[in-house]
C-alpha positions in Angstrom: -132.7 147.5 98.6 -135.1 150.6 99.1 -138.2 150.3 96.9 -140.6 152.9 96.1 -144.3 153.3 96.7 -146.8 152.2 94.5 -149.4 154.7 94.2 -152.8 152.9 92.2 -155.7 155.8 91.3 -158.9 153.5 91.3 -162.9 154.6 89.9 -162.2 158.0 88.5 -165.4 158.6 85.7 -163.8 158.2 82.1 -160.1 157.6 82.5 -158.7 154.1 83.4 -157.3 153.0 87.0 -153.8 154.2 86.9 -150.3 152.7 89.0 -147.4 155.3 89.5 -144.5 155.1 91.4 -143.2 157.9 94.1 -139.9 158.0 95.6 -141.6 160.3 98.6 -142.5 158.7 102.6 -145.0 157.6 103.7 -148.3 158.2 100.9 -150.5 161.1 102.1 -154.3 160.9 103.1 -155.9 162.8 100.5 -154.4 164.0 96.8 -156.6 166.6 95.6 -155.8 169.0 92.2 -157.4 172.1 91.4 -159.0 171.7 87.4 -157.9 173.3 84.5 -159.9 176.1 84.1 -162.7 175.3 86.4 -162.5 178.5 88.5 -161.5 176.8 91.4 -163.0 173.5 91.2 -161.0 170.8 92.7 -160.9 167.0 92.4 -158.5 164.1 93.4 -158.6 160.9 95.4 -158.6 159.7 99.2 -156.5 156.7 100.5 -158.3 153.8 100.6 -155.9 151.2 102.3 -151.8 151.0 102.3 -149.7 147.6 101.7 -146.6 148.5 103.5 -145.3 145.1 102.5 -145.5 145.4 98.6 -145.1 149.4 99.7 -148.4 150.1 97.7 -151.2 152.9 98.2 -154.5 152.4 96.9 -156.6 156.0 96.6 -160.5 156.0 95.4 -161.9 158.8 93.3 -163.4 162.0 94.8 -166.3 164.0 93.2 -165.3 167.4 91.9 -166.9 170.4 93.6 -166.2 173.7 95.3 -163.4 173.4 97.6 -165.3 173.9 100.5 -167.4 171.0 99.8 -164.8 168.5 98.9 -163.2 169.6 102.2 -166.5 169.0 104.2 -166.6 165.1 102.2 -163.2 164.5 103.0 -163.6 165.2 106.4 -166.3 163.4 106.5 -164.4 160.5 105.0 -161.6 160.7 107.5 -164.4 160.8 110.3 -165.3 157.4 109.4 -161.9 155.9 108.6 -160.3 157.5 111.8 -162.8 157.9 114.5 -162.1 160.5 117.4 -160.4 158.3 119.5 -157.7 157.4 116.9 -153.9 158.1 116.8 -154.6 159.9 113.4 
């Protein structure tokens, strides 16, 4: 029987971590969401480690900021997590 993915949202400031399930593939490195009315501030989270046996994601908080600097601290993330020499 196909099960879906787990997606838990960890350390965001002021809300609780949060579990929702996604019927999509494989979960995506990065989930980031422009902000209501924030004139094109952006936040979201980064994958912090999959489970493919319980098929769960886990994704950490990013800091809000311009999108050009979130881009630059999510490379820089991805730097570290999947050095040059990686498949990714």
């Amino acid at each position: 029987m196909w099960k879906p993915w787990a997606y838990q949202f960890r350390d965001s400031p002021g809300r609780d971590d949060v579990e929702a399930l996604a019927d999509e593939g494989v979960p995506r490195q990065i989930l980031v969401r422009s902000c209501p009315g924030a004139d094109g501030l952006v936040d979201g989270y980064v994958l912090q480690g999959i489970d493919i046996s319980s098929r769960t994601a886990v994704y950490i908080w990013v800091r809000r900021g311009e999108p050009d600097t979130v881009a630059a601290y999510l490379l820089e993330l991805l730097a570290e997590d999947c050095p040059k020499g990686s498949s990714w």
